[in-house]
N, C-alpha and C positions, 0 to 999 in steps of 0.2 A: 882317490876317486872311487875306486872298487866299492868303498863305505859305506860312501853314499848311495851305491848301487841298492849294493846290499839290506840296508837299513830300509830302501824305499819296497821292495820285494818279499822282505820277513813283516813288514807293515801289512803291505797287499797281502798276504797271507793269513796273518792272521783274523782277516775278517773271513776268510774261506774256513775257519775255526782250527788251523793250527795253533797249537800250543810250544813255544819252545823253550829250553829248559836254559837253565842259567849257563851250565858248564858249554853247552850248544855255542849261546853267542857269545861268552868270554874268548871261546876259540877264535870263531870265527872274525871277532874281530880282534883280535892281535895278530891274528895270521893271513886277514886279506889284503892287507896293502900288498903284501910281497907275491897274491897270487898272478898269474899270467889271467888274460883276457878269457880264455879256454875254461878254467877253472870256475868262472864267474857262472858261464853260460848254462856248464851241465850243473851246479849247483842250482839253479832258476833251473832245467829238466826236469832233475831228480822231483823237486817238489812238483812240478806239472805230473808228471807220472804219479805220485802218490797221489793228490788229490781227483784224478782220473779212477784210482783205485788198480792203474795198471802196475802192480808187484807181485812177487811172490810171497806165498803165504810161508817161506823155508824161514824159520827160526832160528839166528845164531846162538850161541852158548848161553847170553842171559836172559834171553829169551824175547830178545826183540826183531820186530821185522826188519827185512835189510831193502834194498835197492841201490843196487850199481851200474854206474855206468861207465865206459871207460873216457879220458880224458882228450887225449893223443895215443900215437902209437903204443907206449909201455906204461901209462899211468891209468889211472882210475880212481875214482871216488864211490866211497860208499857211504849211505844216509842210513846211521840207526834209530828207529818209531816205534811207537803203539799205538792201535788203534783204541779208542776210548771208547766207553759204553755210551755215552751219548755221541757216539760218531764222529769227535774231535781226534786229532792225530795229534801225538807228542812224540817231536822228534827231539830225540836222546844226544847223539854227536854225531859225528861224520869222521872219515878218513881219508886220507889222499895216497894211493900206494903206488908202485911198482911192481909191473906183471912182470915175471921171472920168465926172460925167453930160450 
């Protein structure tokens, strides 16, 4: 089910001129069947928030933009992008973690 979520929402996107990159939806789909509902939702945020333009401009190591949100209590996702010179976003992969409490 998630799949189909998903496949309908990275569609809807990228008419909003997201770009996503191969290794992006290899992940994403071999690993959404097993995600929980939760997972689904801030993953649909996260891009609300980028396309809003609401991130930080903080640079991780390879020099792409981040935006996180957290999940439940001790999880989080984070969405790695660029923005593109014609104002397209490529977003690069994502992470699912655990916040160490």
């Amino acid at each position: 089910m998630h799949l189909e979520v998903i496949n309908r929402f990275i569609e809807e996107y990228e008419q909003y001129r997201f770009i996503f990159s191969n290794d992006f939806l290899s992940k994403i789909h071999n690993e959404c069947e097993s995600w929980k509902n939760d997972w689904v939702q801030v993953l649909k945020k996260l891009l609300r928030h980028i396309r809003r333009g609401e991130y930080s401009s903080v640079l991780d190591k390879k020099g792409r933009l981040q935006i996180t949100n957290p999940i439940v209590k001790n999880q989080y996702m984070t969405i790695y992008f660029n923005q593109q010179t014609n104002g397209s976003y490529y977003i690069d992969n994502f992470k699912i973690g655990f916040i160490n409490i």
